[in-house]
Biopython code that builds the backbone (N, CA, C, O; Angstrom):
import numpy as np
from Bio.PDB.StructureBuilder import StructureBuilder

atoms = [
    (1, "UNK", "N", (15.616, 4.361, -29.848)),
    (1, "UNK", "CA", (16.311, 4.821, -28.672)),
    (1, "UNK", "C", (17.778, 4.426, -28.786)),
    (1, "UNK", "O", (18.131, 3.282, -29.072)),
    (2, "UNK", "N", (18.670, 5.504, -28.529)),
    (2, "UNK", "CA", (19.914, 4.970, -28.748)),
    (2, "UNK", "C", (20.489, 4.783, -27.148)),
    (2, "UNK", "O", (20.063, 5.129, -26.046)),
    (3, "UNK", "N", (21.926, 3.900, -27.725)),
    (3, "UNK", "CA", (22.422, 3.044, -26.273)),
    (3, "UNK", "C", (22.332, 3.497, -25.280)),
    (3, "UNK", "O", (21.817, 2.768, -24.433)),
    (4, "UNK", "N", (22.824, 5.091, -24.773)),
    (4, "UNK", "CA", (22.797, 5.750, -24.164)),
    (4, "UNK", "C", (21.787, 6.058, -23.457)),
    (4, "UNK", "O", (21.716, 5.820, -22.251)),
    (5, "UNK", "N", (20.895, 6.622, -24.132)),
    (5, "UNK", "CA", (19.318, 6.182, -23.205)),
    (5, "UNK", "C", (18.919, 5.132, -22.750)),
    (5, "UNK", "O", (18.474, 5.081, -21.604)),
    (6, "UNK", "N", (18.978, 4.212, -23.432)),
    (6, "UNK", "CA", (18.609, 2.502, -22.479)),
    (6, "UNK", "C", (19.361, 2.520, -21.485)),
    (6, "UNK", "O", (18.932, 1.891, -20.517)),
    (7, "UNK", "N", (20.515, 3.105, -21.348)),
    (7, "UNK", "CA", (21.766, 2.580, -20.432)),
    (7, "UNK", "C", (20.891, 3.768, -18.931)),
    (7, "UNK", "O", (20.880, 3.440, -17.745)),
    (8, "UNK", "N", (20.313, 4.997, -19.462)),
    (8, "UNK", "CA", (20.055, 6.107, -18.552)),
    (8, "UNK", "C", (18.592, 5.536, -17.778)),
    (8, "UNK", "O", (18.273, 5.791, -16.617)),
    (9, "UNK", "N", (17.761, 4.645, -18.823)),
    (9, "UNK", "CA", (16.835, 4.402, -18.402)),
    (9, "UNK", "C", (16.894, 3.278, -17.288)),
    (9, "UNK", "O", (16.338, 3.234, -16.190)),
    (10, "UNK", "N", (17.853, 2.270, -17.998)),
    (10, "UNK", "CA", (17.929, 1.524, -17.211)),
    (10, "UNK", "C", (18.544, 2.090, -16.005)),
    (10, "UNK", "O", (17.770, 1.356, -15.390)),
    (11, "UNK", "N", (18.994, 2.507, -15.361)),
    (11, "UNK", "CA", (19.831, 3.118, -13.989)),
    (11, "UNK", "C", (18.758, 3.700, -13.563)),
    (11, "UNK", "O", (18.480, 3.130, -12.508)),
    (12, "UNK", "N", (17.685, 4.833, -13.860)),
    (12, "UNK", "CA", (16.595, 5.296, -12.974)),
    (12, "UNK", "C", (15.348, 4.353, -12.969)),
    (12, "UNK", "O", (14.412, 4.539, -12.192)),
    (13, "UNK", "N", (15.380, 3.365, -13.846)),
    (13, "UNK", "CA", (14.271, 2.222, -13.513)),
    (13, "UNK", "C", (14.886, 0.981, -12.604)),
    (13, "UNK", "O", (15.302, -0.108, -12.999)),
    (14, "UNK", "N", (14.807, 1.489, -11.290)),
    (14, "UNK", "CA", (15.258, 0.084, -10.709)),
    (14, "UNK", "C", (14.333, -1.365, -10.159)),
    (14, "UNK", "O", (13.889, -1.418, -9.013)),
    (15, "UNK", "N", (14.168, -2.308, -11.005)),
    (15, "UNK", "CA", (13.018, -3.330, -10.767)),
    (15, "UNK", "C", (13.090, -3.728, -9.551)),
    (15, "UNK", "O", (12.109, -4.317, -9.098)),
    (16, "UNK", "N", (14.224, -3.521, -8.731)),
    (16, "UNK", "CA", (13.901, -4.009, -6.927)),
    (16, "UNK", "C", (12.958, -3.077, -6.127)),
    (16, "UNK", "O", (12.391, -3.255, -5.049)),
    (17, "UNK", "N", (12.965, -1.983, -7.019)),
    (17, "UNK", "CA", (12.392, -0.619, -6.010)),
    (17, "UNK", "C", (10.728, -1.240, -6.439)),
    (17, "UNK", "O", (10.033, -1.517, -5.462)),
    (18, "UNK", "N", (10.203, -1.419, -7.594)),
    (18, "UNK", "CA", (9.030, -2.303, -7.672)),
    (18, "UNK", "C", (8.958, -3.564, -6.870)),
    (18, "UNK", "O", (8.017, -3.676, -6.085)),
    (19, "UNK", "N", (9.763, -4.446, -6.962)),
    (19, "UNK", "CA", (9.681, -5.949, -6.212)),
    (19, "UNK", "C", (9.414, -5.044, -4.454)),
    (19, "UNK", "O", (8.716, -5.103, -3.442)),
    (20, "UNK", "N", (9.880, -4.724, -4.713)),
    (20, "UNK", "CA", (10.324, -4.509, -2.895)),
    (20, "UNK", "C", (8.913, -4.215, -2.380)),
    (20, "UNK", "O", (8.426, -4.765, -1.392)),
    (21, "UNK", "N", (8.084, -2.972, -3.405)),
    (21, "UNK", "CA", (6.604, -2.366, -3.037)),
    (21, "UNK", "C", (5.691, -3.421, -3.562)),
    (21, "UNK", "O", (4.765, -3.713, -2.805)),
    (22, "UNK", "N", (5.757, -4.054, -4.702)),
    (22, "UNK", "CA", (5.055, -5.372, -4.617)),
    (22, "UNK", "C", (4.759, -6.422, -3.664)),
    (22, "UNK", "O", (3.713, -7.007, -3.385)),
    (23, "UNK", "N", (6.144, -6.525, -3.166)),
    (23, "UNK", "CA", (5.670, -7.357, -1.731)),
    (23, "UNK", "C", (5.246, -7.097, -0.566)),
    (23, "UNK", "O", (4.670, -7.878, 0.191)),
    (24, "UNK", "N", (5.613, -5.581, -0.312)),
    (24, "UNK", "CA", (4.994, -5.245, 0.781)),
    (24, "UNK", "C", (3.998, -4.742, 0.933)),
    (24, "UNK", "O", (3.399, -4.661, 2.005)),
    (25, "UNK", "N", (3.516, -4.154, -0.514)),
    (25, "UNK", "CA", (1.908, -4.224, -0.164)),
    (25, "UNK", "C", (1.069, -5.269, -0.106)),
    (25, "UNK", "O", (-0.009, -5.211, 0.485)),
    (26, "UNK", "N", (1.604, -6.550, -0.859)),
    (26, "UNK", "CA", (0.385, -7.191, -0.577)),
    (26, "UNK", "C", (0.994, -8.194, 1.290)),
    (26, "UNK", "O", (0.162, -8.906, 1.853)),
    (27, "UNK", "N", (2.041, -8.070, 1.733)),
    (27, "UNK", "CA", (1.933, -7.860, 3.084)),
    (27, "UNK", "C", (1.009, -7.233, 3.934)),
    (27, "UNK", "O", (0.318, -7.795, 4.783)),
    (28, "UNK", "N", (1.042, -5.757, 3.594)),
    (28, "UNK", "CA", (0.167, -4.948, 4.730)),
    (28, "UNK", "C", (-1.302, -4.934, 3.758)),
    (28, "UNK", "O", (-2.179, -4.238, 4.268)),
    (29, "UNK", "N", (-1.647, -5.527, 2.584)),
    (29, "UNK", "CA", (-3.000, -5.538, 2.496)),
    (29, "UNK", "C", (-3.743, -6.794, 3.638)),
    (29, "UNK", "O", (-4.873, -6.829, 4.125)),
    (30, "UNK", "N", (-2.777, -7.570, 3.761)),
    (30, "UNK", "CA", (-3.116, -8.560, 4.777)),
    (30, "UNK", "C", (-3.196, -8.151, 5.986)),
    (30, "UNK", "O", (-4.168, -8.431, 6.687)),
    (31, "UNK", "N", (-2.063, -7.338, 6.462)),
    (31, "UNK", "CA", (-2.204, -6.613, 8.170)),
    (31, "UNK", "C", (-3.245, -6.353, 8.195)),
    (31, "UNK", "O", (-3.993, -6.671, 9.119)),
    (32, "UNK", "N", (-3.717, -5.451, 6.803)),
    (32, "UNK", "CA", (-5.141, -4.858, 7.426)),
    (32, "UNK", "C", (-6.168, -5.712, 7.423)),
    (32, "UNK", "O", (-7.079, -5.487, 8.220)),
    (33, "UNK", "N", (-6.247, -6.736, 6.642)),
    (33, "UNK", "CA", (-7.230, -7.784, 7.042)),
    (33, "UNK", "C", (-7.510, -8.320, 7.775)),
    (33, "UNK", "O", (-8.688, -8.575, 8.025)),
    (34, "UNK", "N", (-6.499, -8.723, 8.442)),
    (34, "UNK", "CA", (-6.082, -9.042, 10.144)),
    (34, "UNK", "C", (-6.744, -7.896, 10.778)),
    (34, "UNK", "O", (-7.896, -8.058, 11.181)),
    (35, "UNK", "N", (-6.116, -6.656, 10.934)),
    (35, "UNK", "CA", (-6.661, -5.760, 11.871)),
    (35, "UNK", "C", (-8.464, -5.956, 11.565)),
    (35, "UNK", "O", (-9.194, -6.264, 12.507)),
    (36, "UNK", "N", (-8.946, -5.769, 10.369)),
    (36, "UNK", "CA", (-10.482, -5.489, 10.402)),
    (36, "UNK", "C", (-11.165, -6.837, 11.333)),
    (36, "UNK", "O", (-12.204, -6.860, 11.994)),
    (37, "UNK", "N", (-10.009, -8.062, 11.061)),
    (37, "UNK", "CA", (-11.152, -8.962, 11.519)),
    (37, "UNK", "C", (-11.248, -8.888, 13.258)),
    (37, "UNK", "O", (-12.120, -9.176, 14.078)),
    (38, "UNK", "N", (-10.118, -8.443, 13.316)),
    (38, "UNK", "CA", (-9.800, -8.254, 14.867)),
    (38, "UNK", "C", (-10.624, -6.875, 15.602)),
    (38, "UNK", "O", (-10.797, -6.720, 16.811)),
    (39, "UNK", "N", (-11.092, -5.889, 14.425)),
    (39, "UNK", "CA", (-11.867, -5.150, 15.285)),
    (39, "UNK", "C", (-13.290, -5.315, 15.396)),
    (39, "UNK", "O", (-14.066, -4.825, 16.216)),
    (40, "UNK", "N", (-13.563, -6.338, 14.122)),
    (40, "UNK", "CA", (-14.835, -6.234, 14.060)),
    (40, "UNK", "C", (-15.060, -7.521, 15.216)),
    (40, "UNK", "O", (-16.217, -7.707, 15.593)),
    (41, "UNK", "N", (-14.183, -8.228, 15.664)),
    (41, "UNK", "CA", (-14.247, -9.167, 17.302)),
    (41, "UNK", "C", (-14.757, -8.007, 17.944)),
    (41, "UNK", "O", (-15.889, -7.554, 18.112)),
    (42, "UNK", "N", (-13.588, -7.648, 18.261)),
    (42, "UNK", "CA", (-13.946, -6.000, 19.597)),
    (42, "UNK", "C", (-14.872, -5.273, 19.479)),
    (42, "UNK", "O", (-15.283, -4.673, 20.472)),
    (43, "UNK", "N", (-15.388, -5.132, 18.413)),
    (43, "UNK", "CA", (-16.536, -4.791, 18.413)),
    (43, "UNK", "C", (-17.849, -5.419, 18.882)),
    (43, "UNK", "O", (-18.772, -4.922, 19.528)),
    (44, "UNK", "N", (-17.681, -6.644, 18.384)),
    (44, "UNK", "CA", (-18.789, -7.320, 19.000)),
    (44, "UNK", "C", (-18.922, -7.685, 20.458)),
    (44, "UNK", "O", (-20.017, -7.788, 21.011)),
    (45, "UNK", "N", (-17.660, -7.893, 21.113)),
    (45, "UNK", "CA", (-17.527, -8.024, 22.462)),
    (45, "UNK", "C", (-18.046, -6.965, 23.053)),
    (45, "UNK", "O", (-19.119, -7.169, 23.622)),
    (46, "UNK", "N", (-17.459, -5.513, 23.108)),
    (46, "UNK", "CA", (-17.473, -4.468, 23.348)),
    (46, "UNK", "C", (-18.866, -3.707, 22.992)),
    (46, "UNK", "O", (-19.274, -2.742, 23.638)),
    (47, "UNK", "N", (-19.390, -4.149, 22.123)),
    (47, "UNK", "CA", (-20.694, -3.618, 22.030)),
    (47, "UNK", "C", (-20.677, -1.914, 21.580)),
    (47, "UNK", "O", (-21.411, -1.001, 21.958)),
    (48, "UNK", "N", (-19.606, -1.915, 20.689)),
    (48, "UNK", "CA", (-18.914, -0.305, 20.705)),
    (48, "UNK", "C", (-19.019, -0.342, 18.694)),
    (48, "UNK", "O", (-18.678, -1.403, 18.172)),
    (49, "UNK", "N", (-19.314, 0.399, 18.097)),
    (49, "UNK", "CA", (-19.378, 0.970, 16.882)),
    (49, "UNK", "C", (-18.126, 1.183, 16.413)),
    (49, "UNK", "O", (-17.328, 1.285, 17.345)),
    (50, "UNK", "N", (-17.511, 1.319, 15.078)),
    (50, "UNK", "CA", (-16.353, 2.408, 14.893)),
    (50, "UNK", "C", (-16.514, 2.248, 13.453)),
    (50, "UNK", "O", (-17.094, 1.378, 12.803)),
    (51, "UNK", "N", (-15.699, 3.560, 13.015)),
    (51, "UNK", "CA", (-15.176, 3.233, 11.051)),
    (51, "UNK", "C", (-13.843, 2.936, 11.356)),
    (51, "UNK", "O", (-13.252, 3.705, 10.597)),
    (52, "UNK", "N", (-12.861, 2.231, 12.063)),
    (52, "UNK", "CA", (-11.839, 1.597, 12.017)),
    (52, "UNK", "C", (-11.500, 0.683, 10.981)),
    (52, "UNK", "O", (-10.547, 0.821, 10.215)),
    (53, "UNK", "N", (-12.356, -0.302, 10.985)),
    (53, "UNK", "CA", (-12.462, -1.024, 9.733)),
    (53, "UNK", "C", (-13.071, -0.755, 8.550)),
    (53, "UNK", "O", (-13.034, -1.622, 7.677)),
    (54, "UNK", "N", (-13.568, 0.171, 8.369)),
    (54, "UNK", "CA", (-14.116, 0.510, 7.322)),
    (54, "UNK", "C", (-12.609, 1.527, 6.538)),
    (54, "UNK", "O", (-12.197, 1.242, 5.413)),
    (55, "UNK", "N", (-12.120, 2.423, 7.200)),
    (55, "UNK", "CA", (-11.014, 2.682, 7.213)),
    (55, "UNK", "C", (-9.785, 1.679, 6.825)),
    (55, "UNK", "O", (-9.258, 1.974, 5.753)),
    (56, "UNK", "N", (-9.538, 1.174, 7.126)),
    (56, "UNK", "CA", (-8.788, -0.028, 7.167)),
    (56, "UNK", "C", (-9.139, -0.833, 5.952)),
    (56, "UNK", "O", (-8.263, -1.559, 5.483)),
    (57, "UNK", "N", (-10.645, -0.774, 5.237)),
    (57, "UNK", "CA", (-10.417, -1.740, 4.137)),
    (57, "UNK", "C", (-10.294, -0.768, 2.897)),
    (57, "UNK", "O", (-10.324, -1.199, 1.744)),
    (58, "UNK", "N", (-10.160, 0.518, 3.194)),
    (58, "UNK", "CA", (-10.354, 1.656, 2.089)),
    (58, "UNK", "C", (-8.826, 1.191, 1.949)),
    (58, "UNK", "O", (-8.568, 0.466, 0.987)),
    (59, "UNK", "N", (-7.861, 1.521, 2.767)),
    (59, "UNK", "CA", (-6.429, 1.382, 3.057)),
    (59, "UNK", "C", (-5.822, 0.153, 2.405)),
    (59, "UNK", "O", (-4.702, 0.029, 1.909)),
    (60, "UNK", "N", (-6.685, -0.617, 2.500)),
    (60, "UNK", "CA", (-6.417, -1.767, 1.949)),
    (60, "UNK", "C", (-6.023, -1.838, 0.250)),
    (60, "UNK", "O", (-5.095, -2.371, -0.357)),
    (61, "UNK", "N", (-7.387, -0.908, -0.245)),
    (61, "UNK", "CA", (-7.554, -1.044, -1.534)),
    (61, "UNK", "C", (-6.183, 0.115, -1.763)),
    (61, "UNK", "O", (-5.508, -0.157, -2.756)),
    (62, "UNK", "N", (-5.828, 1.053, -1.154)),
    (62, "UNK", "CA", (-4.499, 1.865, -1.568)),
    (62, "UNK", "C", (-3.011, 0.852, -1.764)),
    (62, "UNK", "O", (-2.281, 0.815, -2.754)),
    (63, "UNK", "N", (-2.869, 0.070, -0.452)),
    (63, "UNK", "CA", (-2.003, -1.265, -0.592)),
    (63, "UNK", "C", (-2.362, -2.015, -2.143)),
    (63, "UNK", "O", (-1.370, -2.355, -2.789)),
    (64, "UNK", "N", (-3.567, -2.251, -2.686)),
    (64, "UNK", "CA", (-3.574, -3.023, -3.552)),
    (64, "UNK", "C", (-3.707, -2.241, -4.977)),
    (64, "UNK", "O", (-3.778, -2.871, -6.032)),
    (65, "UNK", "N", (-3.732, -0.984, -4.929)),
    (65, "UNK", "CA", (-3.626, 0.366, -6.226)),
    (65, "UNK", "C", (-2.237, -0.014, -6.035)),
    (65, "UNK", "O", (-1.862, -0.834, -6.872)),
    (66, "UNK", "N", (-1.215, 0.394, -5.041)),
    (66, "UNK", "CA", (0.662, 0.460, -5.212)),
    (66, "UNK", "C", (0.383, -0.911, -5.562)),
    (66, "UNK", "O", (0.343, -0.828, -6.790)),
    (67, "UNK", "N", (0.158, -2.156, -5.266)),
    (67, "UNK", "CA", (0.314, -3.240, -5.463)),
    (67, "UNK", "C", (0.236, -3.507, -7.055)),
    (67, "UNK", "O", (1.207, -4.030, -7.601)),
    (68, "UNK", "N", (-0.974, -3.134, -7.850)),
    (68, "UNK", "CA", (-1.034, -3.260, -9.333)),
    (68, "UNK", "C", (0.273, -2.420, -10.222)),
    (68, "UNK", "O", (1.086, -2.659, -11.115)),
    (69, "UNK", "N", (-0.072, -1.485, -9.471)),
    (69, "UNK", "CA", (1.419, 0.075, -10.304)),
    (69, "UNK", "C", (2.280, -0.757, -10.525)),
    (69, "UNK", "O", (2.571, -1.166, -11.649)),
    (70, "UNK", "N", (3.104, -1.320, -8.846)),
    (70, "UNK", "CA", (4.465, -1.997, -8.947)),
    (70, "UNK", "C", (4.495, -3.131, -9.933)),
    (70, "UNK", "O", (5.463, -3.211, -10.690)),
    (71, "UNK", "N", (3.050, -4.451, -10.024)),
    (71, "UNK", "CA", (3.455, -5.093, -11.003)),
    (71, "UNK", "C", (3.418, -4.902, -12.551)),
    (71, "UNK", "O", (3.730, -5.767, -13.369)),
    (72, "UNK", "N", (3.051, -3.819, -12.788)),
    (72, "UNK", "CA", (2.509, -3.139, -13.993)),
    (72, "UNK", "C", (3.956, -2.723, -14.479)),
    (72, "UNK", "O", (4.254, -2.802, -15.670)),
    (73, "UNK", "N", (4.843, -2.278, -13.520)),
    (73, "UNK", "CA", (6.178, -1.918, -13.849)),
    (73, "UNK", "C", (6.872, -2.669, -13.916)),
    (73, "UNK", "O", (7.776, -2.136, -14.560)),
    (74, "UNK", "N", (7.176, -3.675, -13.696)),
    (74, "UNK", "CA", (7.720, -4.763, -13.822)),
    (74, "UNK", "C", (7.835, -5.386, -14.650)),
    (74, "UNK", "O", (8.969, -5.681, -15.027)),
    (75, "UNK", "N", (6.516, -5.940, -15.409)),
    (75, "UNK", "CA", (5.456, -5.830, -16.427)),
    (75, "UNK", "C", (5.965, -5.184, -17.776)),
    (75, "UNK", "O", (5.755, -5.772, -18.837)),
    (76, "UNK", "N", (6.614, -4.014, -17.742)),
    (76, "UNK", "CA", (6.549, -3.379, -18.822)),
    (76, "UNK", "C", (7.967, -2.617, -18.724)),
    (76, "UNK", "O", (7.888, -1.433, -19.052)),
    (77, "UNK", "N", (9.087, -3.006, -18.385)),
    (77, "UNK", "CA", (10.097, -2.908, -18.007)),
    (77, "UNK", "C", (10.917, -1.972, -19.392)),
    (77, "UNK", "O", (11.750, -1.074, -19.274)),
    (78, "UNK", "N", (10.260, -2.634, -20.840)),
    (78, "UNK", "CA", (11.116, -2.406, -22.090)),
    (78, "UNK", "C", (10.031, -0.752, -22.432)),
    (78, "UNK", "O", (10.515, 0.188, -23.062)),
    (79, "UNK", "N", (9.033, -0.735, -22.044)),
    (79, "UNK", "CA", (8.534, 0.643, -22.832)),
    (79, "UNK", "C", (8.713, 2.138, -21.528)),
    (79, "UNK", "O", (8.620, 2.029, -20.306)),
    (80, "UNK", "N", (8.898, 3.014, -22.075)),
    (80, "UNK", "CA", (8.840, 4.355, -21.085)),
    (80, "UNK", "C", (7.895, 4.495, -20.028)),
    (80, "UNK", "O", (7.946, 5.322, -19.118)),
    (81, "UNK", "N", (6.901, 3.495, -20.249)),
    (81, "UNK", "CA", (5.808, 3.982, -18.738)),
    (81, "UNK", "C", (5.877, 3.291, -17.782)),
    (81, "UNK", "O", (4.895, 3.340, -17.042)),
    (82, "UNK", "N", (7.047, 2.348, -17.366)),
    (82, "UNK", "CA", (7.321, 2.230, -16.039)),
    (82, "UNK", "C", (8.003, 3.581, -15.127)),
    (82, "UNK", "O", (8.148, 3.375, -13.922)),
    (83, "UNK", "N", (8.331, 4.653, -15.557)),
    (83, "UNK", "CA", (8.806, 5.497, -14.680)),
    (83, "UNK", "C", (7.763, 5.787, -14.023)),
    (83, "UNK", "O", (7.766, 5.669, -12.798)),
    (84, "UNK", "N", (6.507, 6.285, -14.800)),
    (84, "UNK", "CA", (5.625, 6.665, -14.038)),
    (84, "UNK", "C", (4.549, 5.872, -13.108)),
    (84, "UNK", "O", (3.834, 6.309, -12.207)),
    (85, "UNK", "N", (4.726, 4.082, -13.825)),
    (85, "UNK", "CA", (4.267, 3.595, -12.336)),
    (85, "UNK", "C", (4.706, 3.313, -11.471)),
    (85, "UNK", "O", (3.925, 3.261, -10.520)),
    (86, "UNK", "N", (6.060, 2.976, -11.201)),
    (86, "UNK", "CA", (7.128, 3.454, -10.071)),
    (86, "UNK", "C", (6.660, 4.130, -9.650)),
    (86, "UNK", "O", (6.240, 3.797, -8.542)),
    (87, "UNK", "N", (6.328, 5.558, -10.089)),
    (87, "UNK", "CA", (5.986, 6.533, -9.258)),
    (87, "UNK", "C", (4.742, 6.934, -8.502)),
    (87, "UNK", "O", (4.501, 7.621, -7.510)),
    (88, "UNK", "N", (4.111, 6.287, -9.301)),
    (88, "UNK", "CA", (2.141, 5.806, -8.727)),
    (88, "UNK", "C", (2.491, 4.976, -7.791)),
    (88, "UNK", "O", (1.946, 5.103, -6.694)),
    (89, "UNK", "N", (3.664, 3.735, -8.029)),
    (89, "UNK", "CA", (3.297, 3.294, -6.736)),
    (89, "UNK", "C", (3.721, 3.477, -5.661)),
    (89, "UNK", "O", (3.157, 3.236, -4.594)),
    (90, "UNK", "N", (5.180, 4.104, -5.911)),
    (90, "UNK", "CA", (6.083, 4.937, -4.869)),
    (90, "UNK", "C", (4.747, 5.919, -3.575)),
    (90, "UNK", "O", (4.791, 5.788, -2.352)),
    (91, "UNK", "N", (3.667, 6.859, -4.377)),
    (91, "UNK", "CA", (3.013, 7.702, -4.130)),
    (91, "UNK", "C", (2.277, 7.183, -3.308)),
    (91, "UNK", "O", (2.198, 7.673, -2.182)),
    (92, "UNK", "N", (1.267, 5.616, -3.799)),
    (92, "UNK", "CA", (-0.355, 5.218, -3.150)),
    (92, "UNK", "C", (0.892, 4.386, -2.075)),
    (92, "UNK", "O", (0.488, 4.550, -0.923)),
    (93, "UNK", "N", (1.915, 3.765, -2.063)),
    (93, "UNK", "CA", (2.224, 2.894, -1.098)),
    (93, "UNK", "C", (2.514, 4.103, 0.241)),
    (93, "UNK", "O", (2.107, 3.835, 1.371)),
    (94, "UNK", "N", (3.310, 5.530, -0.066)),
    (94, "UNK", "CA", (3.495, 6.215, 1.295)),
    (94, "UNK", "C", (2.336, 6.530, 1.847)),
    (94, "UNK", "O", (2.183, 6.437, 3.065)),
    (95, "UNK", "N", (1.133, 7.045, 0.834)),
    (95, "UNK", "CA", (-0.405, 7.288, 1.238)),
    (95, "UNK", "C", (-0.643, 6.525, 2.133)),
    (95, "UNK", "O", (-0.856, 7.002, 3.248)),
    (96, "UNK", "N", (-0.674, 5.427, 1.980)),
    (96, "UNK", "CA", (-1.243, 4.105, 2.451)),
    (96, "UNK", "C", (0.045, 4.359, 3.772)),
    (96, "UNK", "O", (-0.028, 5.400, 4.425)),
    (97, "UNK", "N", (0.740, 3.736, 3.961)),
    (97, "UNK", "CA", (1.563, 4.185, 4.729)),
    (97, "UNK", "C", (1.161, 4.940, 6.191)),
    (97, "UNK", "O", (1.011, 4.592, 7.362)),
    (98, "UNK", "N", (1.055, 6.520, 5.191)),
    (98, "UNK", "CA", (0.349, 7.205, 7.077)),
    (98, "UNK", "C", (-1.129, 7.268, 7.295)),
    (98, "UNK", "O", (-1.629, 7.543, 8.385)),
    (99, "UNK", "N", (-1.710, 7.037, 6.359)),
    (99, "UNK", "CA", (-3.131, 6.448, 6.670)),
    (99, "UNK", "C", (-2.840, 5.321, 7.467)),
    (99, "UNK", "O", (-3.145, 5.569, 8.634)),
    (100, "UNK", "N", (-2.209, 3.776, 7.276)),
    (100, "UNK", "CA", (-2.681, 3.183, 8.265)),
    (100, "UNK", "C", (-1.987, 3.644, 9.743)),
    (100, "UNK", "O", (-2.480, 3.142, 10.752)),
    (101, "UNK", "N", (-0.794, 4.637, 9.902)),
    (101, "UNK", "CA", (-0.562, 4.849, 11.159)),
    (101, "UNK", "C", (-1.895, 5.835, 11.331)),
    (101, "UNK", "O", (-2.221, 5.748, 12.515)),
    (102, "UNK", "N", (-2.463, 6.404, 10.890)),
    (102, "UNK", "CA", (-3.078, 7.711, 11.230)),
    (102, "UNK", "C", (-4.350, 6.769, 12.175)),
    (102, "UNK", "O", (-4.817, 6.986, 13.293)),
    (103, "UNK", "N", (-4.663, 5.545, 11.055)),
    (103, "UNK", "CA", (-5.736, 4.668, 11.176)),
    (103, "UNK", "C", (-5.500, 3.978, 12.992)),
    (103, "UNK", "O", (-6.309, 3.716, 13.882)),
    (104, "UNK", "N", (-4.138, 3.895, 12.908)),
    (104, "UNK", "CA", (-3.580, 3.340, 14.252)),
    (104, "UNK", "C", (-3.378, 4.096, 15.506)),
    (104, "UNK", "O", (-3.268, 3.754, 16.684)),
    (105, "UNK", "N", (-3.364, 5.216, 14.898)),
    (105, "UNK", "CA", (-3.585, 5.860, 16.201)),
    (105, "UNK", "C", (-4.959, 5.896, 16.583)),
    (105, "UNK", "O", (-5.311, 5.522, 17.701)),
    (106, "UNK", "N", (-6.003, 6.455, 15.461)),
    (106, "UNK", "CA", (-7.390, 6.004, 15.802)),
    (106, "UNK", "C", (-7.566, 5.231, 17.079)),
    (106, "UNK", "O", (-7.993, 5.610, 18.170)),
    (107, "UNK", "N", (-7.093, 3.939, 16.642)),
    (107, "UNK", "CA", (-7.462, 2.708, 17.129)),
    (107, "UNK", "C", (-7.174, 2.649, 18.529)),
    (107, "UNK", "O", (-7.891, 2.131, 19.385)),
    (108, "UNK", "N", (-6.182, 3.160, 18.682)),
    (108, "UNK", "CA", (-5.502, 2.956, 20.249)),
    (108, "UNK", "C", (-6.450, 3.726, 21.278)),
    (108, "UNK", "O", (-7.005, 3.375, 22.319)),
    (109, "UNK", "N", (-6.397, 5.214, 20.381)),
    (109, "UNK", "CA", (-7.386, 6.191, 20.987)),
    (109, "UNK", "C", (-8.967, 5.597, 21.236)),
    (109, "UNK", "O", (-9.480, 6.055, 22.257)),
    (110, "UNK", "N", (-9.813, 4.655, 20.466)),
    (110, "UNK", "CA", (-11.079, 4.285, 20.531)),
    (110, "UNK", "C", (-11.309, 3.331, 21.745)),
    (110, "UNK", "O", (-12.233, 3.253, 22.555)),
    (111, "UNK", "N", (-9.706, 2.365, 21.530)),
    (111, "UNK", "CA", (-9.459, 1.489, 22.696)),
    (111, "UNK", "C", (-9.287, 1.807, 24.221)),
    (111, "UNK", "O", (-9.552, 1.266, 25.294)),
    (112, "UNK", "N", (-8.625, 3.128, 23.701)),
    (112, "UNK", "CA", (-8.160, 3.580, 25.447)),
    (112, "UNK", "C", (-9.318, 4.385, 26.033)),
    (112, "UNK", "O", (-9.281, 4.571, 27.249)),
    (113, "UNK", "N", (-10.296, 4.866, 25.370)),
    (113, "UNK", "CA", (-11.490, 5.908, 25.599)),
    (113, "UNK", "C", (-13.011, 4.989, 25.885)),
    (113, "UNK", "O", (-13.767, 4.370, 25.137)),
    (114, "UNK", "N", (-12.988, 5.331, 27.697)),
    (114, "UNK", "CA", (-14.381, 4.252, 27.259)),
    (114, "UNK", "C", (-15.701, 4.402, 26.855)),
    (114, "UNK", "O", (-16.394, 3.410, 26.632)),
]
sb = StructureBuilder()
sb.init_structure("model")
sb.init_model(0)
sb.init_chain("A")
sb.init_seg("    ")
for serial, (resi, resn, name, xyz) in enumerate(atoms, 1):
    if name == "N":
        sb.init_residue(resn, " ", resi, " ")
    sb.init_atom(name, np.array(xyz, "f"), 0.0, 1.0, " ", f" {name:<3s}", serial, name[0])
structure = sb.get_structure()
């Protein structure tokens, strides 16, 4: 590879854009752990069923797919296939993303409906 390309690669591989999704997924893999344990309370209080949490731990595992991508890129910074896990994880972290709002609206809706 000559200079020029390292210099091109390096400028569209930016390792903060990984750090940044590295940490925040395994942030919101935790929200959702939090949320499941908190519904599966309400649930038991409530005496009410849901796939909220079941939902929520699928979501989880999408947080922790972007979570591997991003460190995988990081990881492998000197060969060509970090562009594309950047981009795997760019992809499962927005997934994840409106799934858990989608998941959140669920929730509000199950809560507010008696």
């Amino acid at each position: 590879m000559s200079e020029n390309d390292e210099k091109k690669l390096k400028r569209r591989l930016d390792p903060e854009n990984s750090s940044r999704i590295l940490s925040a997924s395994a942030v919101l893999i935790g929200v959702c752990l939090t949320a499941i344990g908190l519904i599966r309370i309400t649930i038991s209080l409530q005496r009410k069923n849901t796939i909220a949490d079941d939902l929520l731990a699928l979501d989880a595992v999408l947080f922790l797919a972007s979570f591997f991508f991003s460190y995988w890129a990081l990881r492998y910074q000197g060969v060509p296939r970090p562009r594309g896990l950047e981009r795997a994880a760019d992809i499962v972290f927005m997934i994840g993303l409106v799934f858990l709002v989608l998941i959140c609206l669920y929730i509000v809706y199950m809560i507010s409906v008696p």
